[in-house]
Every structure is written in C-alpha cells, then in structure tokens.
N, C-alpha and C positions, 0 to 999 in steps of 0.2 A: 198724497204721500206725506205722512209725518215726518217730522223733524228728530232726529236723534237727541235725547240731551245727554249723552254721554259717548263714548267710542262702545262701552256695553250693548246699547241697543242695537237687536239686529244681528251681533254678531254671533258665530259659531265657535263655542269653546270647548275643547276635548281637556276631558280629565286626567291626570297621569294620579294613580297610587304606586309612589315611588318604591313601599317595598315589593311590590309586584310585576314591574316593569321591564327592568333590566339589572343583571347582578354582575359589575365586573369587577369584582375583588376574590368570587367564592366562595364566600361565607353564607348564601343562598339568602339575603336580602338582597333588595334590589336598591340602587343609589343612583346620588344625582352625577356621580359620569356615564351612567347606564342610559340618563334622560338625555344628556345631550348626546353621545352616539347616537339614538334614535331620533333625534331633531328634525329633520331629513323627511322620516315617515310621518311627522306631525304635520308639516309644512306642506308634504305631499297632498295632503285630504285638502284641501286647500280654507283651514279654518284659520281664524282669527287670532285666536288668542289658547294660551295652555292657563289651565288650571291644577296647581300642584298639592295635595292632598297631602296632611304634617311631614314634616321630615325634622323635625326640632328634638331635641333629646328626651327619652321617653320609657319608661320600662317596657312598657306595649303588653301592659295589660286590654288596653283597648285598641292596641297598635295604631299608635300615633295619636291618636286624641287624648291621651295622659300626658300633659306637655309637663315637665322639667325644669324649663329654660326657655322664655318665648323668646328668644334672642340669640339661641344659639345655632348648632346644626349638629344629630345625630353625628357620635364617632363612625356608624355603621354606613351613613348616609356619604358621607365627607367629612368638608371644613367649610367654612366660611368662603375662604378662597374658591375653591367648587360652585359652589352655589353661586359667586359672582361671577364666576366663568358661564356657570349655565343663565344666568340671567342677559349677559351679552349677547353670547351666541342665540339665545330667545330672539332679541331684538334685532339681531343682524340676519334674520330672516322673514321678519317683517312680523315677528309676531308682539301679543300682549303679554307679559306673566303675571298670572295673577295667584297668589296663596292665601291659605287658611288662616284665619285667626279666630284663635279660639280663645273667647272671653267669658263663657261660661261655667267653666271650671277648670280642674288643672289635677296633673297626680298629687295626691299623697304623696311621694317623694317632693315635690316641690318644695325649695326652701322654703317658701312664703307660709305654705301648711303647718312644716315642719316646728318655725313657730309659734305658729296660730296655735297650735292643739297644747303646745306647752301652758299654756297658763292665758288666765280671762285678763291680766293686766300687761303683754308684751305689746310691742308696737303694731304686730300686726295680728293683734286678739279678735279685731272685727273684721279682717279681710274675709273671711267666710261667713258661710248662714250656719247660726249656732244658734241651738234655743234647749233652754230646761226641761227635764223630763215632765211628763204629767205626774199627777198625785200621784199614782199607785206607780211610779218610778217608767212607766211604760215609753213609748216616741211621742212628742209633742204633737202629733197627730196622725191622720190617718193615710198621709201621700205615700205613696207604691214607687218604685223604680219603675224605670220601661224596661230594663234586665230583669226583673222579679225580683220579690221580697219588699220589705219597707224601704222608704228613700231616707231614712233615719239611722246611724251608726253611733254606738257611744263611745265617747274617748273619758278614762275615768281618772285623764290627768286634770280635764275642766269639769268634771265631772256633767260633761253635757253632750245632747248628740249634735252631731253636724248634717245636714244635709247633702243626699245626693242623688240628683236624676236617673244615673246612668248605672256606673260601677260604685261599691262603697272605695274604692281606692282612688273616683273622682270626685270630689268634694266639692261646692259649690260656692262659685266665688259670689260676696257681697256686693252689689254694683253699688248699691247705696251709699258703702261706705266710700267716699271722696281718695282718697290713697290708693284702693284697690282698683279705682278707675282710671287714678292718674299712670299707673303701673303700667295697666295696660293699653293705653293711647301712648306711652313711652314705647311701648314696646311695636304699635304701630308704627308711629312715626321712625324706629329704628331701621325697619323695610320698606318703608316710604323714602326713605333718604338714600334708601342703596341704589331705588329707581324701578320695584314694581308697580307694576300699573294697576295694583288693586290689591280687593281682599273676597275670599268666601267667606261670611259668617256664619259659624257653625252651630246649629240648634238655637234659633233666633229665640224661638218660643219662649226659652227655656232659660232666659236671661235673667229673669224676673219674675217675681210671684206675690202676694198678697202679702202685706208685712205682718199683718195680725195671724198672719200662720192659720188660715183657719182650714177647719177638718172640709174635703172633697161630700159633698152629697154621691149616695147611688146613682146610678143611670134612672132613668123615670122608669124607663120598663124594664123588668126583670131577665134576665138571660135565657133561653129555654133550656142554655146547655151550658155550664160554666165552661169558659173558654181559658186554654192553656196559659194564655198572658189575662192576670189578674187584672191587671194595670185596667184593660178593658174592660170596667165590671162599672168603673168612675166616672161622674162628670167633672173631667178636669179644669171647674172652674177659678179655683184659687192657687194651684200650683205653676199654671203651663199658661202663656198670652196673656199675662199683666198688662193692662194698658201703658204701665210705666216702663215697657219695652221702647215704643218709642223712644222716650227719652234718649234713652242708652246706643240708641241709632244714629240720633244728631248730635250727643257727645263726636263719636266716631267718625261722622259725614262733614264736621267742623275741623276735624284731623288734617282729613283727605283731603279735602277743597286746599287748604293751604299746602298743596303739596302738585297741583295743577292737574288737568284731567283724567284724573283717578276715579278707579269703578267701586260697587258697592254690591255682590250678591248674596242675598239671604236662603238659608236653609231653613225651610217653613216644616210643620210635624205634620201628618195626617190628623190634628182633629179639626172636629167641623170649623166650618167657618173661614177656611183658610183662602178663599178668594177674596173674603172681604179683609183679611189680616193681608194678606199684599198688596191690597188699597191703601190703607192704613200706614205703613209699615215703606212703601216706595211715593207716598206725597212729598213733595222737594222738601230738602234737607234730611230726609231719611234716606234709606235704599235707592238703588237704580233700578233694581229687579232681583225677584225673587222665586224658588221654587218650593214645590209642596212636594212630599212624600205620597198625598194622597191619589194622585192621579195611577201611580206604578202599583198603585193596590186595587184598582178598579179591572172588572172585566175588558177583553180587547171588542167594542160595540161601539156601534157607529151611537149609538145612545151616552155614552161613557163620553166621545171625545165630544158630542154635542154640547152638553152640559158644560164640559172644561172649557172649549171655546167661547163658548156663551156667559158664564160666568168672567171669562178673563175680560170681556169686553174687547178694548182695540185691539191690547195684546199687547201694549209696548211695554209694561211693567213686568210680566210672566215672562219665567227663563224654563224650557219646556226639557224635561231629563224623563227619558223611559227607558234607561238603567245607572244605577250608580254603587259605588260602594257600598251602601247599608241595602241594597233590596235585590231579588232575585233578577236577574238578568232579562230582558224581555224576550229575546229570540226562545225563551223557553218560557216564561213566565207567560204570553200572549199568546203562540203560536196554535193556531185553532188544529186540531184532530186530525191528521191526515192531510195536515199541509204540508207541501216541498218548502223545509228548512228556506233554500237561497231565494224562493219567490219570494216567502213570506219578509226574509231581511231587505231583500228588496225595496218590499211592499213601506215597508218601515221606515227606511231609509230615504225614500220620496215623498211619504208623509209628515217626516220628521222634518223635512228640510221646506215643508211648505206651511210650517207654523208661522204668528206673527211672535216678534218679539226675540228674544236671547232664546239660544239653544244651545247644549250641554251634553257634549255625545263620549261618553266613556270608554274609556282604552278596551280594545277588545271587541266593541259595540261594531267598530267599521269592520273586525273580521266574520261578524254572524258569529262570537259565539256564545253557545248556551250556554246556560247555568253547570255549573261541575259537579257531578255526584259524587259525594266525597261520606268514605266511611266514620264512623264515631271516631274512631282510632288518629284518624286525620286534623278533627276538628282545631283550631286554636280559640276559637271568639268564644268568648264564657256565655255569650247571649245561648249561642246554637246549645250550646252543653248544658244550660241551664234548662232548656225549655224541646231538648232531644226528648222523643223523635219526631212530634208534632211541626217543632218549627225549629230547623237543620243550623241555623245561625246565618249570620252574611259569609260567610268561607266560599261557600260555593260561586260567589261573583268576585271573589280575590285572588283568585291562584291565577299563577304570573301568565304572564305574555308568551305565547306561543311565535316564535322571531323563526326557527329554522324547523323545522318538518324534521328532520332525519338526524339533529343531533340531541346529545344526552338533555332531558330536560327540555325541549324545544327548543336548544337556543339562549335560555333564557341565565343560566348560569353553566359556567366549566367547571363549578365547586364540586363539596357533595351536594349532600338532600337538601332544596330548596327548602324556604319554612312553609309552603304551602306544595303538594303535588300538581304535575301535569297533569291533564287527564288522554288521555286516547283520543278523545273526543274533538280535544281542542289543537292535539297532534296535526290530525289529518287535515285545520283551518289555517294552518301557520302563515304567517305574512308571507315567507317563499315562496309559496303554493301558490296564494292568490293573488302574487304578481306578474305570474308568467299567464294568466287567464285573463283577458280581455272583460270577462261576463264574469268574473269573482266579484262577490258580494263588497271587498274590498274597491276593486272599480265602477262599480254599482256608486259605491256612497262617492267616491270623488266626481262621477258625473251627478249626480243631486246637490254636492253642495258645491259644484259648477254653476249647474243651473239656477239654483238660487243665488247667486253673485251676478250672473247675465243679466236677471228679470228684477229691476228694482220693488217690483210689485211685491215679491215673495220675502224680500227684507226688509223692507219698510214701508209698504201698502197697508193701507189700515184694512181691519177686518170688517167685512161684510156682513150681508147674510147667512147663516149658517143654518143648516137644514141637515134631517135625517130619517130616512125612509126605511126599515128593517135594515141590512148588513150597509147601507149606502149611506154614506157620508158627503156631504158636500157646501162647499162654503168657497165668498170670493173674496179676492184682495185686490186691493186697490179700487180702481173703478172699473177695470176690464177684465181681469183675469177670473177665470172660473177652474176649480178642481172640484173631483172629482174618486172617492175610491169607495172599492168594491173591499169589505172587511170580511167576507165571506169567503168559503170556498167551491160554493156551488157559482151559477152565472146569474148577476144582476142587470136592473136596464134604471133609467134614470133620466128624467124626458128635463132636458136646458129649456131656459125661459125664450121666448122668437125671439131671433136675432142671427147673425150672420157670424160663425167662428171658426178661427185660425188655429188648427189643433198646433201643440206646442209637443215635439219631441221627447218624450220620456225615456230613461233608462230601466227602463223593467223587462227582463228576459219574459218569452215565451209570447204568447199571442196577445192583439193588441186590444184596445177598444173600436166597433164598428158602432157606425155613426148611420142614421136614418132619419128621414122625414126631411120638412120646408124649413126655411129662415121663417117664412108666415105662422109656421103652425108650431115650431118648438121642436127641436133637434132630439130626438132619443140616440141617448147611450147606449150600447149593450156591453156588459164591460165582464171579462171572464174573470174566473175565481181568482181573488186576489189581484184586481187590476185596478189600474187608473185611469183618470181622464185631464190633462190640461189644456185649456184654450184661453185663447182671445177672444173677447166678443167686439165687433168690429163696431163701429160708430158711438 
C-alpha cells in the first residue's frame, strides 16, 4: 500500500463550474450561494474534496478564465463574504476546497495589462510577453492560438505584439519577469490565508516557452487532410512545455508548503509526451498530481486505457478526469453504438472509481449526462464559433445542472434565460429523478465511490499488472485485488491467473459476471456487454 504525500492522493474530487451550477439571484448565472445550497449533494456522492472552477471578476470572454482581479470575487458570483461562507460550510462537512489559479494569463481588462500595453517604459512594461514585429512588420513568429489564428496581436501604443495562447483578449503573462511572479504567489497566498486547501493550475503547459521566441517546425509528416484547428498542423516545440515550467511549479509549491498541507493539481495539454511532463512536473517540490486532456481525446478501448495505465505507472501522481469543462462529456463522447445509456455510466462510474491515484468527476458526470446538442444560435465560447461546425466549442458540457425535472429551467434558475439552455435531454436526468431510484446512474456512482473508500486497495493499492485482451481490460491493485471490465457490447470471457477468489460486490444493473473452471487451472470470466469483474485473490 503506498503512503499518500498529500491529503490529494487518492482522493475523489468533484468539479463545480459555478456559472453553471446553481443561479439564486435570476440573473441566469449561477453563484457561490447556489454552491453551497447544493453542499448537501456534493457531500452525498461521498467524495473528498470540491474543486471550484474561476469565479473571480471577469468579462467572460472565456468565462471565467479572463481573470480581472485574482483577489476578488465576481459581482455576478457574490462577495467575499460568500465565498467565505461557502468555504466553511465546505469544511464543516468534511470536505477540501480547492480553486483555480490562473497564472498564465489574465484579461485585457486587467489593470496590470491595461498598463503594460500603455508604453515600453511604465512599471509594469514587462509583465507580459511582448516582442517586435519582424522585418516585413509581420508576428515575431509563427506560434498559432489553440482558439485559431496567430497567437500574436499588435498594440500600436508599444508599437509591438503581445502574445497569446488562447483568446487575443488573454494576453500572456511574463513569469520571467520577478514582479509578475511576485503578483501572483500575492495573490496565492491571499486564498491560502482565508483557508483553502489548494489550487487547480490552469494550462500548466502554457506557463512558459522558449525565450528566443523561436519559429514552431511543421509536423514531420504532412497532414493527408488539413485539419480544422490549424494549431494541429505544428510541432509545439518552443511555444507550449518549456522545461522552465518547472521552475514556476516550485516558485508556487514553496507558497503552499508554508501554508501547511496544501494540494497542488495541474492541468496538462494533450500534446505528446504528457506522461512523461507529469513525471517531471509532480517530482517533490513540484505538483502533487496532475491531469492530461489527452486521455478524454482517445477512443473508449481497452487498448486506450492500457497504455494510460501503463504509462502512469503506480498511479499516484495521475489525477484521472473523463469529462471536464473544456471537452465533450464522456457518457456521449465514449458511449459505444447501441449501448443502454445507464449501463454504460455505470460501466464508467466503476471504472472510474477503480483507478490508482486522484480522481476528478465533474458536475453532471454522476447524473449520466450527455453532451448538450446546442444550436449555433445558442453557442457562447468563441472556440465552438470559430471552428463551427466541425468542432461545436465546449458549450455543450457547460449548460447548467438539471436540480428539478419538472421546473422552468430544471431547477436551475427562477430568472429568465439562463446564459446557457436546458436541454430535454438533460430534463428527463435531473437530480429529483434519480434520487427517488435505487438503480439511478446517481446511486450507481455513490455505491462506486463507496466501494472505493471500503477497499484500501482501490485508493491507494499501487498498480499492478495491466493487461488487455480485444474489448477486456484488466489490471490489479494492491497485492490481491483483481478487476476486470468488459468495454464491449457484445459478451467477453477473460481466464484469472490459478488461484482461489472472493468475488467483491459490484454496483452494475443488469446481469452479472459467471465465473467457471478450478483455483488449479485458472478461473474464466464470462462477463456480459459492458460488465465487470472484482475479486480477491485469496492467499
């Protein structure tokens, strides 16, 4: 059994996107008294810790990751006062809060910006990355946005561009420069001292880059088919995982420590390499744990979670998220062809909870629901509208919380028009519904992340062998525990190594796994579409 080196490891964290959550003012955002009224249901699933998604003042051009004020709290959100209520009441049910801090850029509105772009000689002239045009007046080089277009914007008061990954209204902060770092470990330490127990850092990658600016090489091999996000066309060698990321980790990790056992999780990019950037990147005095976008972009294969397993190694640095706010939802994103919806969240929700390491289940994730089909007309996120119809934007995994089945909006606001629609879809899933059902996808995940609280193996068992046989997954933890899942929807079989096993209780509707053969000769599975298998293996 491994040793936790933080209260992170191990544990289960649920995501709140607080404009999506709960709205109790009507203004069809959702806020932080909307979090703590639903306290209650966080507490219920019976996870760890909440992770709270920006709620800091914002224009919300990228809603909420355009920060303002990393010290304040959205008018729309609350006050201060609120947010210290909700931090209480956090704790006085036993849970962690942890929030975002975002150090890699900030809005254009930001006073700090609002500065910087005035002139090359004010105090805060190098808090941003700013560099001279090329000769022919062009971008200092050839780095792309991940929104599209050049990551390069000119300001013709410095007569220079400024850099930026995302949106050109988030500009990219200097870590280099000593003031804009101090800024913001001020501004860490300002929610460190009110008493959360952590931070998400957001777009870790993306902290730091080559200081010689130098121009991205092509991909080695050519496209067969230029792909709607340009961005993808680059070897993001010198823009995105600077090795001087680090740094900027144990800046932050030196924060924290001074502040008593505080967490540290990082938000990793899908480019390659990203199990070896969480080695890297969670070695002591860096991170506690980190996740990768690239896994939720992978097909749903027993081959897919082999690899991720296997690559993570033991497991205890990997925080595992298969849905979040930036990506499309899994109950729809994975769900194989003619699968029953509640099996398959099910199916998910038992696999999810038999990972090693931190795990990260998104608001919405414990109702089963899908992805939202949301017309153009609907859209908010400039991503979806820049890169419509190919690729819809993240909207579709932001529209609010479905709380009551049968009232205006689900429940989720008495205003008017939410900023994002219901859907029908997400109607008929609503928390009311599937709490009066024994067998709702909702009670489904609270017996999973029961069972992994029961069995020390399944929280902090180090990871075994991992194995995968066409749709069959399977892998041990600890020294005895053996699982087992069927990723298919036809019927698999799956033969345990000899030995003697204590099948372990599973929460999966519908038919079970049948077990044949000797403890001499090796125990075959036969495990029906979308099923599972956990045991003990005995001596």
């Amino acid at each position: 059994m491994t040793t936790p080196r933080c209260w992170l490891h191990g544990a289960a964290i649920y995501q709140i996107y607080p404009l999506s959550f709960l709205d109790t003012d009507g203004d069809g955002y959702g806020d932080l008294e909307g979090v703590i009224r639903r306290l209650d249901h966080i507490a219920s699933l019976g996870v760890d810790a909440v992770w709270l998604s920006p709620f800091q003042p914002s224009p919300l051009a990228d809603f909420g990751y355009d920060i303002t004020d990393h010290r304040g709290v959205d008018p729309r959100m609350g006050t201060i006062d609120t947010f210290d209520r909700l931090l209480a009441e956090t704790h006085r049910r036993g849970l962690k809060l942890m929030i975002d801090l975002v150090c890699g850029h900030t809005s254009d509105r930001h006073p700090w910006f609002e500065e910087s772009r005035r002139s090359k000689h004010s105090q805060r002239a190098d808090w941003y990355v700013w560099a001279d045009p090329a000769a022919d007046g062009t971008a200092p080089n050839n780095w792309l946005s991940v929104f599209g277009g050049p990551a390069w914007t000119w300001e013709p008061r410095r007569r220079q561009y400024f850099l930026h990954h995302f949106l050109a209204s988030q500009p990219s902060l200097n870590l280099r420069n000593e003031g804009t770092m101090e800024a913001l470990l001020d501004a860490a330490r300002f929610w460190l001292d009110r008493g959360v127990d952590g931070f998400r850092l957001d777009a870790v990658d993306f902290l730091m880059r080559d200081p010689a600016l130098r121009a991205n090489p092509p991909l080695s091999a050519k496209p067969a088919e230029i792909p709607a996000k340009p961005f993808g066309m680059q070897a993001h060698v010198f823009d995105v995982a600077h090795c001087d990321v680090r740094g900027v980790l144990e800046r932050i990790r030196a924060v924290a420590d001074g502040h008593g056992d505080r967490a540290l999780l990082g938000e990793l990019s899908s480019q390659p390499g990203a199990a070896q950037r969480i080695d890297r990147y969670t070695k002591p005095g860096g991170l506690d744990a980190a996740y990768t976008l690239d896994l939720p972009k992978r097909p749903f294969t027993a081959r897919t979670f082999h690899a991720a397993l296997t690559a993570a190694g033991s497991g205890g640095a990997t925080c595992w998220s298969f849905s979040n706010h930036d990506v499309e939802r899994a109950a729809s994103r994975w769900r194989p062809a003619g699968a029953d919806p509640e099996r398959f969240a099910a199916l998910l929700a038992l696999l999810f909870c038999c990972l090693p390491g931190t795990l990260c289940l998104y608001q919405g994730e414990e109702l089963g629901l899908p992805q939202a089909d949301l017309d153009y007309e609907d859209l908010r996120d400039p991503f979806g509208t820049a890169f419509w119809p190919e690729f819809k934007g993240r909207d579709g995994s932001r529209t609010p919380m479905p709380w009551i089945a049968g009232a205006d909006h689900a429940g989720f606001t008495r205003g008017g028009r939410p900023w994002l629609p219901v859907t029908e879809a997400h109607r008929a899933l609503a928390a009311d519904r599937q709490e009066m059902r024994s067998d709702s996808t909702l009670n489904v995940w609270r017996r999973c992340l029961a069972l992994r609280r029961l069995h020390p193996e399944l929280k902090h068992g180090a990871m075994g062998q991992v194995d995968e046989d066409g749709p069959v997954l399977s892998f041990t933890r600890g020294d005895r525990l053996a699982a087992v899942f069927n990723l298919s929807c036809g019927r698999a079989e799956h033969i345990l190594p000899p030995g003697r096993y204590s099948a372990i209780e599973i929460p999966l509707p519908g038919p079970a796994a049948l077990l044949d053969g000797s403890p001499q000769d090796g125990i075959r599975v036969v495990l029906p579409p979308l099923g599972a298998f956990l045991a003990f293996r005995d001596g």
